[in-house]
C-alpha positions in Angstrom: -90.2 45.6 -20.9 -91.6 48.7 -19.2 -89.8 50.7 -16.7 -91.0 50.5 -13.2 -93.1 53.7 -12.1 -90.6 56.0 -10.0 -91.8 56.8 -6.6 -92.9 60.0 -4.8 -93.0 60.8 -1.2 -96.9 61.4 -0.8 -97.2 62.3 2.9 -94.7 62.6 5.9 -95.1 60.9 9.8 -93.4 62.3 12.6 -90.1 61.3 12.6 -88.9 61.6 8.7 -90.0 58.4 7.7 -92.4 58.8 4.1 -94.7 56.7 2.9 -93.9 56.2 -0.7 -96.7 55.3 -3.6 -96.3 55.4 -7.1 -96.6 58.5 -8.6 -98.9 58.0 -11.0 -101.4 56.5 -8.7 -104.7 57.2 -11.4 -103.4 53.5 -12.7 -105.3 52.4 -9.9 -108.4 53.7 -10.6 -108.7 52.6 -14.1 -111.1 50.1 -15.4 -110.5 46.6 -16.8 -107.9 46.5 -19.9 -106.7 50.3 -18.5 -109.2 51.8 -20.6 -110.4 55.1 -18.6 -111.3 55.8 -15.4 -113.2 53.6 -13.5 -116.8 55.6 -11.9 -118.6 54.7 -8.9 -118.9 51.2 -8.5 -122.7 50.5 -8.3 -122.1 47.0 -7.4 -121.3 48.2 -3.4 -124.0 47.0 -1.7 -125.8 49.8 -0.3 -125.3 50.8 3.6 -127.6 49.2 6.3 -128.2 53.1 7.5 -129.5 54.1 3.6 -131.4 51.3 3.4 -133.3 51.4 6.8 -135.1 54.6 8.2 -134.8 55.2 12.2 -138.4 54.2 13.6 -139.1 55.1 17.2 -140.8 52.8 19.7 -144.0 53.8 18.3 -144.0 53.7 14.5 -141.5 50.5 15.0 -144.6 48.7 17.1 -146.6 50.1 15.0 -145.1 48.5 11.9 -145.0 44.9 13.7 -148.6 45.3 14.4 -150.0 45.7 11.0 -148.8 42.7 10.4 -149.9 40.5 13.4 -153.3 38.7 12.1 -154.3 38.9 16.0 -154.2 42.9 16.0 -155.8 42.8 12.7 -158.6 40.4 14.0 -158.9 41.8 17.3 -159.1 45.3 16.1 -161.7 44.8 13.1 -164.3 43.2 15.9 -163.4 45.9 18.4 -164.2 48.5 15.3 -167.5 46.6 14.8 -168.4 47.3 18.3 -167.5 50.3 18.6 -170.1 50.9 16.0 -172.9 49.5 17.0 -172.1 50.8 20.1 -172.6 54.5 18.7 -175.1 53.7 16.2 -177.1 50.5 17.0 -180.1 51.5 15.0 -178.0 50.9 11.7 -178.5 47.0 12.3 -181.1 46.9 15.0 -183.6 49.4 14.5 -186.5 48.6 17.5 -186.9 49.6 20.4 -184.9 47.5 23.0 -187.8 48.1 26.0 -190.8 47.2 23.5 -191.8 44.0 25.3 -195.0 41.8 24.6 -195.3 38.9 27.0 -197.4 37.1 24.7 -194.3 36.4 22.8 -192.7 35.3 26.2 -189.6 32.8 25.3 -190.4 32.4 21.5 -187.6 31.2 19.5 -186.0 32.6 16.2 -188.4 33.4 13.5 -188.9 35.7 11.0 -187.9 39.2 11.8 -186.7 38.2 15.5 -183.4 36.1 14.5 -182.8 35.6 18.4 -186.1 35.2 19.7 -187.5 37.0 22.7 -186.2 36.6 26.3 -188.8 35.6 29.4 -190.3 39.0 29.3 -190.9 39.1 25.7 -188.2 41.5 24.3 -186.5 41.2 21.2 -183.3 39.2 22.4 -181.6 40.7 18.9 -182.2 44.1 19.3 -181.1 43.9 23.3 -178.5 42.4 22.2 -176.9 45.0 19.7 -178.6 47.9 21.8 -176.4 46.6 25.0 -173.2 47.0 23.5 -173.2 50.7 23.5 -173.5 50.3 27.6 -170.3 47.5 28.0 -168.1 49.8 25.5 -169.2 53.1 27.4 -168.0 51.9 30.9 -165.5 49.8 29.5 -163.5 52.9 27.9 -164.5 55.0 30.4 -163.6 52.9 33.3 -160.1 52.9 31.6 -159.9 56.4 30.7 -160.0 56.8 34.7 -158.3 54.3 35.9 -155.2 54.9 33.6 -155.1 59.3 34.1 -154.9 58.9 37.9 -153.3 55.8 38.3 -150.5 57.1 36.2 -150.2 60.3 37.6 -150.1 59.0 41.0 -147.5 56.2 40.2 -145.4 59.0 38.1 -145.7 61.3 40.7 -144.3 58.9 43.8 -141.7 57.1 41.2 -140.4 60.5 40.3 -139.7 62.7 43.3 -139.7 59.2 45.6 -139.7 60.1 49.5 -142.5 60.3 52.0 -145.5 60.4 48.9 -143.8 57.4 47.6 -144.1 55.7 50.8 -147.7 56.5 51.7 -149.0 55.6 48.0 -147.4 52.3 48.5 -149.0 51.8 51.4 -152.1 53.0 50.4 -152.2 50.9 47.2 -151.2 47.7 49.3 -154.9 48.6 51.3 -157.0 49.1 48.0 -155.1 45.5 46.6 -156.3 43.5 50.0 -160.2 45.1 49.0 -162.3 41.8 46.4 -163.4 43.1 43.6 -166.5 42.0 43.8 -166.7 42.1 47.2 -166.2 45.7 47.2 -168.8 46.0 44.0 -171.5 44.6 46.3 -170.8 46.8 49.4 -170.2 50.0 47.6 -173.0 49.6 45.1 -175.8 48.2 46.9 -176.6 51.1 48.4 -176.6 53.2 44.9 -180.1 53.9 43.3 -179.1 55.2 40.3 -179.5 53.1 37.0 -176.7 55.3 34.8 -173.5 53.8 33.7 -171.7 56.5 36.2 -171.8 54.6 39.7 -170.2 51.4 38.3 -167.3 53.1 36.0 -166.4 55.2 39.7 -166.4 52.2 41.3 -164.3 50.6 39.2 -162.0 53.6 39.2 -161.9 53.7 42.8 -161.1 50.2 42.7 -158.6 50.0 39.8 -156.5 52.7 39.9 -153.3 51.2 42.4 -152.6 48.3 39.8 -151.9 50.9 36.9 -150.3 53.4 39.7 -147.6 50.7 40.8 -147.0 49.9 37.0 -146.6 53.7 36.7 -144.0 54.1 39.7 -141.8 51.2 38.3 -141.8 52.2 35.0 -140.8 56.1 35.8 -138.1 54.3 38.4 -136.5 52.5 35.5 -136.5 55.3 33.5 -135.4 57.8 35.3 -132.1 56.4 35.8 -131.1 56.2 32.2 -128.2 58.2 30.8 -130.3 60.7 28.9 -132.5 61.7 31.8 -129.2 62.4 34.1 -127.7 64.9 30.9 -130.9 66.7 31.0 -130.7 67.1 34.7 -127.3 68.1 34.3 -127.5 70.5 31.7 -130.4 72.1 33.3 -133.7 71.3 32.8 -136.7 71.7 35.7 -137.7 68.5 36.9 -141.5 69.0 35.1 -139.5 69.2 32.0 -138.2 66.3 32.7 -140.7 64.1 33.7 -143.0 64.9 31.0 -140.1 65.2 28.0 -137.6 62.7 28.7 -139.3 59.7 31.1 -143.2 59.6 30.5 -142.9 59.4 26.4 -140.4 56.2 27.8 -142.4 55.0 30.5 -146.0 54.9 29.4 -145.5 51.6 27.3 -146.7 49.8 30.2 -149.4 51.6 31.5 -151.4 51.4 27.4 -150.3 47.4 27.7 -152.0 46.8 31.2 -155.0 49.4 30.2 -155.6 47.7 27.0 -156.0 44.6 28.9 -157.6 45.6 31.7 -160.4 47.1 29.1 -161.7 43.5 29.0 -162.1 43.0 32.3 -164.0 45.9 33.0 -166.2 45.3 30.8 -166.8 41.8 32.2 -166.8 43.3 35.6 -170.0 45.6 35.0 -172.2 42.2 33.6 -170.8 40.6 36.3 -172.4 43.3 39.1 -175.3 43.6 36.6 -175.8 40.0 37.0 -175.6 40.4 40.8 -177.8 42.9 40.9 -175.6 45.9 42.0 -174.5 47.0 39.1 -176.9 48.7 36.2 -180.5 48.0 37.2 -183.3 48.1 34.3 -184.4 50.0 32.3 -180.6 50.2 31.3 -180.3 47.3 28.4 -176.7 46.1 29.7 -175.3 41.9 29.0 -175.1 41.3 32.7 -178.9 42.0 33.3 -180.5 39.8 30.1 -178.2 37.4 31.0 -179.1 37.6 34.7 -182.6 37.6 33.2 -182.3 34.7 31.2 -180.9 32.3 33.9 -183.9 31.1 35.2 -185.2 30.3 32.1 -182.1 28.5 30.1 -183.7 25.0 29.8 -186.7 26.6 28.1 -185.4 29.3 26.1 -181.3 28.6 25.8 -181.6 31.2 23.5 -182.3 34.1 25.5 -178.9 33.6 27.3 -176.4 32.1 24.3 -176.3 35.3 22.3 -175.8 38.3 25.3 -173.0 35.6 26.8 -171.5 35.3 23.4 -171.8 38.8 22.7 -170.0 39.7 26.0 -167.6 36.8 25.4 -166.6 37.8 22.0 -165.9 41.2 23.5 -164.0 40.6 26.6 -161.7 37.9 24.2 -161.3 40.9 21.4 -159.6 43.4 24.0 -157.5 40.3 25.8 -155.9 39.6 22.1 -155.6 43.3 21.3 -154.0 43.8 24.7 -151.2 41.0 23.9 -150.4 42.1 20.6 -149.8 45.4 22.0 -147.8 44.0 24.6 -145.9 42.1 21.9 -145.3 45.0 19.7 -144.3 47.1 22.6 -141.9 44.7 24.6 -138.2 45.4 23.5 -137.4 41.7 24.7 -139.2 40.5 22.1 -137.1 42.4 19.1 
């Protein structure tokens, strides 16, 4: 029978006491039988921090959305729009303001897949040719309404005080002003037929919503640890804001904007339709659909496919809007 191993003091505590282990402790590491040592076990299953990469808020949402079917859906008819909205004669080729009023409410034929509208334009080419004019103040309207609104909000949420107080204040006046109440007042007395009058308008109009977004957002942020040790160790308050709190506080703003894209877009054909907003010749939803109204028992025609292209739009920018919001919420995670 084998002697037992003798034992070695390995390694002393305070206070004299050794913690004893067998001296020959490479009879632990051998393999099964005692034949050798044993190498690296590659059973181990590998760490959670080898396995995953560190994502920021971006590339994380970013990974979520490629795989929501609603981004994927939204943002392929959104693409399609975009487009035709740069380059409408790739699929509609005529001339949106060749009219022939002998061809006055005609239905679909041969060449003329949506017939012609009471005046005797092509309802098709109108159609693709009006996109480019929703999209144009659509983005644009947004472009504006999300630079000032967030520089506003960020500003006030940020340095707080008297501006804080007056930009609540003031945005509480421009939230009691209708929409298109406002639209109707402001715009009536515009002759111009660009796209310009209607996106400032709805700059004018938009901008507190996205700046009181904007103020909360930087309020919430700016009282997080890491904000405090870059104030502590030094750093300017510009460096600050734009470093440490807008990259962390503009989630909300690109939700809301996203969104609000929609709406815009809706709003112009809904001044159009009123009268106040583009005026012809500018080929714009809201004004063959305003056009078309008189005349839906005779040619339905006319007004389905500008209402369904504007509807199909407006829907395309809500779902891209909440998949963003999804992607983006850290609730939801």
């Amino acid at each position: 029978m084998p002697e037992p191993q003798p034992l070695e003091p390995s390694s002393y505590v305070p206070g004299g006491t050794a913690e004893l282990v067998p001296a020959d402790a490479e009879i632990l590491r051998t393999g099964p039988g005692g034949r050798g040592p044993r190498g690296p076990d590659t059973t181990a299953a590998p760490s959670v921090a080898a396995e995953e990469r560190v994502r920021s808020l971006w590339s994380d949402a970013w990974h979520d959305l490629r795989r929501n079917p609603v981004f994927l859906v939204s943002a392929l008819v959104i693409l399609f729009l975009v487009l035709i909205a740069l380059w409408p004669q790739l699929i509609a080729p005529g001339n949106p303001l060749d009219c022939d009023l002998a061809k006055a409410q005609q239905g679909p034929g041969p060449g003329h897949p949506f017939g012609f509208n009471g005046q005797g334009c092509d309802v098709y080419t109108r159609t693709v040719h009006g996109a480019r004019t929703s999209v144009t103040v659509g983005v644009c309207a947004t472009l504006g309404v999300a630079v000032l609104g967030s520089v506003l909000g960020g500003l006030a949420g940020f340095f707080g005080g008297v501006g804080d107080a007056i930009l609540s204040r003031v945005t509480d006046v421009f939230f009691a002003i209708p929409v298109v109440l406002g639209g109707l007042v402001l715009l009536s007395v515009v002759t111009s037929s660009t796209v310009w009058p209607v996106i400032g308008f709805m700059v004018l109009l938009g901008w507190p919503q996205i700046s009181r977004i904007a103020r909360g957002s930087v309020i919430t942020a700016r009282q997080n640890d890491y904000v405090q040790a870059a104030r502590a160790l030094g750093a300017s308050p510009m460096r600050i804001l734009l470093r440490h709190i807008a990259p962390n506080a503009i989630a909300p703003v690109i939700v809301v904007a996203t969104i609000a894209l929609g709406t815009y877009i809706a709003l112009e054909a809904t001044l159009s339709y009123l009268g106040v907003g583009l005026k012809p010749p500018s080929v714009s939803w809201g004004i063959d659909i305003s056009a078309a109204s008189p005349y839906i028992r005779n040619a339905p025609h006319a007004l389905l496919w500008p209402s369904g292209a504007l509807a199909v739009t407006v829907l395309a920018f809500i779902m891209l809007g909440d998949a963003v919001r999804d992607a983006l919420d850290p609730r939801l995670r």
